[in-house]
N, C-alpha and C positions, 0 to 999 in steps of 0.2 A: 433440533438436536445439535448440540455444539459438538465439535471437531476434537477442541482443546480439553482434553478428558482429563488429563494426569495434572496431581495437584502442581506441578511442577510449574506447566505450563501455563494452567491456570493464574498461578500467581503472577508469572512473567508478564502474560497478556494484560493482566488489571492492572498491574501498575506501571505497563506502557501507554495504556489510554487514559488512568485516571490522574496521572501526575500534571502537575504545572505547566500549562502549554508555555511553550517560549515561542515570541514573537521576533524575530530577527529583521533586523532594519541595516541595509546599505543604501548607503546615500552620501556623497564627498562634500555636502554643504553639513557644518557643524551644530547652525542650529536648527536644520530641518531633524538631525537623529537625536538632537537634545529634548526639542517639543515632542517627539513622537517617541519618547524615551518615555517624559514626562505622563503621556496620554495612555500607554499600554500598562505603567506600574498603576493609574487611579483604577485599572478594571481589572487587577489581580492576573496578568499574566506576568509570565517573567520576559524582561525586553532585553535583547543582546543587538549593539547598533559595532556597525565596519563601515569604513570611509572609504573601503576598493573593496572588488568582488575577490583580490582571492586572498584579503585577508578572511572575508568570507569563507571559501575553500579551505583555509588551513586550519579552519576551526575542526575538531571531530565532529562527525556525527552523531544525535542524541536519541534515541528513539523513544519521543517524547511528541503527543501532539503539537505541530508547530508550524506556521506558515511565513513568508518571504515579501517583505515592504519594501519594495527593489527600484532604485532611482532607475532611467533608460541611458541617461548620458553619464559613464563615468569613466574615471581615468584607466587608462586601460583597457580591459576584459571590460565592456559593456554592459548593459541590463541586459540585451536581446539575447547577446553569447552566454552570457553566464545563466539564463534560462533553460539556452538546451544543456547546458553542463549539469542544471539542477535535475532534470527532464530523466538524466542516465544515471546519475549518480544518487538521488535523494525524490525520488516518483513519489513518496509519500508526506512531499511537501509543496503544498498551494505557492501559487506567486500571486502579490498585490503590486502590479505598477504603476509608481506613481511620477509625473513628470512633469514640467515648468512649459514645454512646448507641445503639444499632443499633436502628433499629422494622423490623420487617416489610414497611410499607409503602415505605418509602424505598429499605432492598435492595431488593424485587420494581425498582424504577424505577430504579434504577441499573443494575442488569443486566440486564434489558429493552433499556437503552441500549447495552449492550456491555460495560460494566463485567469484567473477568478476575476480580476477585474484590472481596468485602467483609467487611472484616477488623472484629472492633470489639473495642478496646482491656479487657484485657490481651490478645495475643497474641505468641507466638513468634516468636522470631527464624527459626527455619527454614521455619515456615508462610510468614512475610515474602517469604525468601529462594527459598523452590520457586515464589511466586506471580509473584516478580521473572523469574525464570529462561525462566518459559513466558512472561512477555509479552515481553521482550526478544528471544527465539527469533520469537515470531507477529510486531514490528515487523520482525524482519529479513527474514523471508518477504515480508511487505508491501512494502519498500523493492525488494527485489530482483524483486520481478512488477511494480511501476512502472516500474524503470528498462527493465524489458524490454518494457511497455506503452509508453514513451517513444520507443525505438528503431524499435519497429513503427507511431507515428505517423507518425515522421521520415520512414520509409521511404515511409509513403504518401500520404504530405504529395508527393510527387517524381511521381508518376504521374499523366497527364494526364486530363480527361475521360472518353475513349476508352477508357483504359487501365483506368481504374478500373470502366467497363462493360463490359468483356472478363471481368477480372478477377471482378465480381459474377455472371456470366454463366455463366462456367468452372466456378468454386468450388461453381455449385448442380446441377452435373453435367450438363450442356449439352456436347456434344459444337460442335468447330470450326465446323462445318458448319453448327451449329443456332444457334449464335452469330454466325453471319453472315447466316444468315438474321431472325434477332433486330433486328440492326443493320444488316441492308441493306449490308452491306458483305460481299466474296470471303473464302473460308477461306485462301488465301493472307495474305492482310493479317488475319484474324483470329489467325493463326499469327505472324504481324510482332509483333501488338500483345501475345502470350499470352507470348513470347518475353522481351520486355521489362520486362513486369512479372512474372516470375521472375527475373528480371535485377536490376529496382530493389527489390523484396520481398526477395530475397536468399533467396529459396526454391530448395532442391536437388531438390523434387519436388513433384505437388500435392498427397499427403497434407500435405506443410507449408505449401501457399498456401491448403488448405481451414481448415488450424487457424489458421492466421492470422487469416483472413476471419473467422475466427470470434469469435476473440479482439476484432477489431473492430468485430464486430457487426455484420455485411455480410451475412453468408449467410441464405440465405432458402430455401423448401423445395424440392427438386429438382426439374426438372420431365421430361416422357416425353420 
């Protein structure tokens, strides 16, 4: 069952995953971002190259599947720093580092961090190319569970007090009765309130109001 019910959303979501992934390349040498300028337009993505990480940063952000060709050594803000800055600011964008020196130390730390991979120069244009492939695939997974995480905020952003304690109450397998007992209030009116928020959840059943609950972190362990 998808989450993103309203045509709204729907449309939002499709054409944050289905548009023109942009490949972004930082790199301070001019013709490593020219050649891999060159390599990203023959296979139909859109390439945006920076010669420092924060002209990088002063780009907006696109919410657009898109992954990160990140030199280690640059003027400045670093690859490694400007990782953890991508890590809190941009989580739904892969990094590919690629570098002239490779140590040991530095891969282990970079990929510890989440890094997709660490390339160090000479390398292939197809190793490049399969490394691009899967992070722009894992940005678009990304992109597509937020907009669905967004939609299920909205939704519960809409529910009142009551509703959301009915609801936390439900989901941990508490029967009407025992949820009125819970809350001092009749199983009639716990049934008003159970009503409603399937109503504004946009849930068809409560296998999908427990995954929900879940998804936002509500459910808590069943009780007798």
């Amino acid at each position: 069952m998808t989450l993103a019910r309203t045509f709204g959303h729907e449309l939002e979501s499709s054409q944050m995953t289905t548009a023109t992934p942009i490949v972004f390349v930082v790199d301070d040498d001019i013709s490593v971002r020219e050649s891999l300028q060159l390599l990203i337009q023959n296979e139909e993505w859109s390439p945006e190259t920076f010669a420092s990480a924060q002209e990088f940063l002063d780009r907006p952000q696109s919410l657009v599947p898109s992954c990160l060709i990140l030199d280690v050594a640059l003027p400045g803000l670093n690859g490694l720093d400007l990782q953890k800055r991508v890590a809190v600011e941009r989580p739904d964008m892969p990094i590919i580092f690629i570098t002239g020196y490779g140590n040991v130390p530095t891969t282990v730390q970079a990929m510890k961090a989440g890094a997709v991979e660490f390339l160090t120069k000479p390398f292939s244009d197809e190793v490049l190319l399969n490394a691009i492939r899967q992070a722009v695939e894992r940005s678009r997974v990304a992109l597509g569970y937020e907009a669905e995480m967004q939609v299920l905020r909205d939704c519960y952003a809409l529910l009142t007090n009551r509703e959301r304690q009915v609801m936390k109450l439900v989901v941990s397998g508490l029967l009407n009765k025992q949820v009125g007992w819970e809350l001092g209030i009749s199983e009639i009116t716990v049934k008003a309130h159970r009503g409603k928020v399937m109503q504004k959840m946009k849930a068809d059943s409560l296998p999908a109001l427990v995954k929900m609950a879940a998804m936002l972190r509500l459910t808590s362990a069943p009780k007798a």
